[in-house]
N, C-alpha and C positions, 0 to 999 in steps of 0.2 A: 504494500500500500504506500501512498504518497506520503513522502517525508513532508510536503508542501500541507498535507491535509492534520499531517499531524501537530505541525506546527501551529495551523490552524485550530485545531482543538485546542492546545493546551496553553499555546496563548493565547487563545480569544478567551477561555471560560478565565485565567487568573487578569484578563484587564479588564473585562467588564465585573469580575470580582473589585478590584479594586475603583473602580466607575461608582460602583456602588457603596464601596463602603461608607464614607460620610455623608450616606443619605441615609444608610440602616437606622430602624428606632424611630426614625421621622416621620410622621406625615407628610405628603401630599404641598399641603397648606404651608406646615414649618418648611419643605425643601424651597418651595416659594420666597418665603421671608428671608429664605437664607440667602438664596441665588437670584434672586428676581423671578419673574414670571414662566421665564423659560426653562427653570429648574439647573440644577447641574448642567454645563456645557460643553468641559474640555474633562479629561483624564487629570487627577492631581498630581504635582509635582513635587515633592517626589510620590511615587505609585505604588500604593503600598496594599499588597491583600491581604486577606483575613485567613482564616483557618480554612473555609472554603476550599481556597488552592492548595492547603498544604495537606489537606487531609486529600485532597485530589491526586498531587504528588505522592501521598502515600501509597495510595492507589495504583498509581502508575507504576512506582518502582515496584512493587511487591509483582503487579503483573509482568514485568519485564525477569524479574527472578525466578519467577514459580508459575507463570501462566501455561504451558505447557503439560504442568506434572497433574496430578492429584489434586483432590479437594484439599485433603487435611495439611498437603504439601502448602498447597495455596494460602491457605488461612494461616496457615504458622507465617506464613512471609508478610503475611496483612495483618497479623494481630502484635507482628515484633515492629512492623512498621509507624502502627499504629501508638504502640506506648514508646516507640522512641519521638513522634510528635507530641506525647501527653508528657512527653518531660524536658522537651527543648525550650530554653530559657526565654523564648518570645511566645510561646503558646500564650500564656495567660492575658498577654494584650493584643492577642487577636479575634478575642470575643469567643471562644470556644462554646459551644453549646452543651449544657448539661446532661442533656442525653449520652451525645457522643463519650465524654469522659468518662462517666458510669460504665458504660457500656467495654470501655477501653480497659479502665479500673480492673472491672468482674476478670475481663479474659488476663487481666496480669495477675490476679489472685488467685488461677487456676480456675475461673471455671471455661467449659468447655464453649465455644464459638456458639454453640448452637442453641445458648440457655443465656449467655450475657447479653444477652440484649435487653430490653426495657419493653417489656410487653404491651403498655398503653400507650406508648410515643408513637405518635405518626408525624411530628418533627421530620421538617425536610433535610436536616443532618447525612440520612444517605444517600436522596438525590442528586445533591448538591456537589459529590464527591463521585458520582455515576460515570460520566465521563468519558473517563479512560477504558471503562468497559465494550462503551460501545465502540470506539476506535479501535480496542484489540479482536474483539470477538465479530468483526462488521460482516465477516463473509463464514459465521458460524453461529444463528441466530439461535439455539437451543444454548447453545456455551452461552450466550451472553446471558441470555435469560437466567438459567443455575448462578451463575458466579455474579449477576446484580446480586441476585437472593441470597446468597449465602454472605458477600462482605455485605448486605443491607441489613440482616439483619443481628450481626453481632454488636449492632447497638440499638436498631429500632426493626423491635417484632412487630406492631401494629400488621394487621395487611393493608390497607390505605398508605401504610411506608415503602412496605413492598413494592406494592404498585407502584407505584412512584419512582420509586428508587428503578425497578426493571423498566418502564415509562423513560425515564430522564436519558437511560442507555441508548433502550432505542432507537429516542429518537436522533442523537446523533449518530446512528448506524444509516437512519432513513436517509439523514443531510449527506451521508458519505458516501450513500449512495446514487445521489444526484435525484429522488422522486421528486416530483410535484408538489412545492409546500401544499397545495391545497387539498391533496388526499393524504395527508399526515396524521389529520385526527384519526381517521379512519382508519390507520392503519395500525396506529399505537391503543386505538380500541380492542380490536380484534389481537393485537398479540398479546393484550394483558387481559382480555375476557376472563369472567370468572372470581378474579382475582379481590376486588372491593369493591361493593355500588359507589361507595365516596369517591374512589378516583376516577371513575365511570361519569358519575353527575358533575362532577370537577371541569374535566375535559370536553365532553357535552355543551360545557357551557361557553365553554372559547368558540364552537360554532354558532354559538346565538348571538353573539354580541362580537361576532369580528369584524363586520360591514357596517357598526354603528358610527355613527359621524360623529361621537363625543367619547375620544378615545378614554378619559378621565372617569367618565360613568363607565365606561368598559372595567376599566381597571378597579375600581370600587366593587362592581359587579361580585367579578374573579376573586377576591379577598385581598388580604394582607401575606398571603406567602410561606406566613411561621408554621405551616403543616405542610406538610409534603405533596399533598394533590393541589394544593392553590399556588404553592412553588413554580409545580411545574407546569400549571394551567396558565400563570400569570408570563412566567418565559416562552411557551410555546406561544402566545397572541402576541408579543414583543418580535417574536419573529416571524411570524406571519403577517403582520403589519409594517414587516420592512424585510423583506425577504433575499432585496438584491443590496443592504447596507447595513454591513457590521457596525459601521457607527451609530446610523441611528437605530438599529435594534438595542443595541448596550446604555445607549442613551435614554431611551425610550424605558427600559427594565429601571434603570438607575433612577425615577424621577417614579418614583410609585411608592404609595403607603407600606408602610413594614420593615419583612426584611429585603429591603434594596438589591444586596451585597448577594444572597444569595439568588435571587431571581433572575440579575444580570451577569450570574457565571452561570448560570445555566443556559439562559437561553445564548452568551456569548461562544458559547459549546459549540451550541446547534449552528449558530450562525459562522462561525469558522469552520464546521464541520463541513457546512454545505458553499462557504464561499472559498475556504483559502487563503492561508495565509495573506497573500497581497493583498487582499479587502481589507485588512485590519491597516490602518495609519500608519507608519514608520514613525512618524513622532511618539506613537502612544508605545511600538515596541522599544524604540528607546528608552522612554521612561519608565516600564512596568521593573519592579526590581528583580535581582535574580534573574536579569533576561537572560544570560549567556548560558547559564544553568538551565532556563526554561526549554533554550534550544538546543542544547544539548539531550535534554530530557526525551524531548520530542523527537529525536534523531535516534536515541536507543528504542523508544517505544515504537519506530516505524522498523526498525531493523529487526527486532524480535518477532514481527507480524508475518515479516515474507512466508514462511511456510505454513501458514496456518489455512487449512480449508475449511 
């Protein structure tokens, strides 16, 4: 697979991570007061993501080590990954979500991947970190599906998490695939059927309200993001609403009630996934931090993919 497309994944999900962050926690209204009318405009200087990316990052490398082997092989690689990010001295001012350190916690205390997790979170914590799956697993859509579910839910059991979390994959499997944004719902319905009516009605609702002319009531509609099905219902209509422009998809995510930060790395996912690296600004990969390591990152995750069918 294209080193270009991966690059686009992993830097589009940690800038428009970072796009977002100092609008997390805000309203709508507050991003207003804060930025004028127009909301956030430019990427900040300096570019700095949240846990988001690095729990994405963990993602990634643990697939680049073990995506090949075994479950249990897999998850040792995601779960040493995982508490070497719950004890890296900038974790705790990158907003970490509660779930997720619980969840990280259990599996450093011995218990087993398949029981740490937090049964009533449906917290977008493993969507948000989805990713990398769909970029690895793009042309082995049962793999992706398993291996969402299993690192999804070593910290959130909910199935409304689930879904989401195999959802968020997906769809940048969809975008890698070059489909038609406009049979996307459709297609991420039918591969997560069964799975939770919440992420069902979730999704659902990005077809009702994506032709509305008051994109603001659109996004009210959708929620606020802090659960995993309005995450990735609120990303998927940010890039459906801008489908040929990374910028303003990430812009767009960044400039919404809630969680910001997480809504505009996910849909920045999709939209690198389906644009390509060159759609994203060169001013903005200059500034995201850890760029050299991001493409680096990106360059190991396309090379571990060649043999995968």
């Amino acid at each position: 697979m294209s080193v270009e497309k991966a690059k686009g994944v992993i830097l589009g999900l940690a800038i428009g991570d970072a796009m977002g962050a100092p609008t997390e926690f805000m309203s709508l209204d507050q991003i207003k007061r804060t930025y004028e009318d127009q909301g956030i405009k430019d990427l900040p200087d300096p570019a700095v993501y949240t846990d988001d990316t690095q729990m994405s990052i963990a993602i990634a490398e643990a697939l680049i080590r073990a995506g090949h082997k075994d479950i249990e092989t897999l998850m040792e690689a995601v779960k040493e990954e995982f508490i070497k990010w719950s004890h890296a001295p900038d974790t705790p001012s990158r907003a970490p979500g509660r779930t997720c350190l619980t969840g990280v916690a259990n599996m450093e205390k011995g218990i087993h991947w398949t029981r740490s997790g937090i049964a009533g979170s449906k917290g977008c914590g493993s969507a948000m970190r989805a990713a990398p799956i769909g970029y690895y697993y793009q042309h082995n859509p049962e793999k992706l599906k398993g291996v969402a579910h299993i690192t999804g839910i070593c910290t959130h059991r909910h199935p409304t998490a689930d879904a989401a979390c195999i959802g968020a994959a997906y769809l940048v499997k969809l975008a890698l695939d070059g489909i038609e944004p406009s049979q996307m719902i459709g297609e991420v319905l039918n591969f997560t059927r069964g799975i939770s009516d919440e992420w069902k009605e979730a999704i659902e609702k990005v077809n009702k309200c994506l032709t509305w002319e008051d994109e603001e009531k659109a996004l009210a509609y959708l929620g606020e993001g802090w659960v995993g099905e309005e995450a990735v219902a609120l990303a998927l209509y940010c890039f459906l609403r801008y489908p040929d422009s990374y910028s303003k998809c990430v812009l767009r995510a960044a400039n919404t009630n809630g969680d910001s930060d997480s809504i505009a790395c996910i849909s920045g996912a999709i939209s690198g996934a389906y644009l390509g690296v060159d759609a994203i600004p060169a001013r903005w990969i200059e500034r995201i931090e850890q760029r050299e390591y991001l493409i680096e990152l990106s360059q190991r995750l396309a090379e571990t993919t060649k043999n995968i069918k």
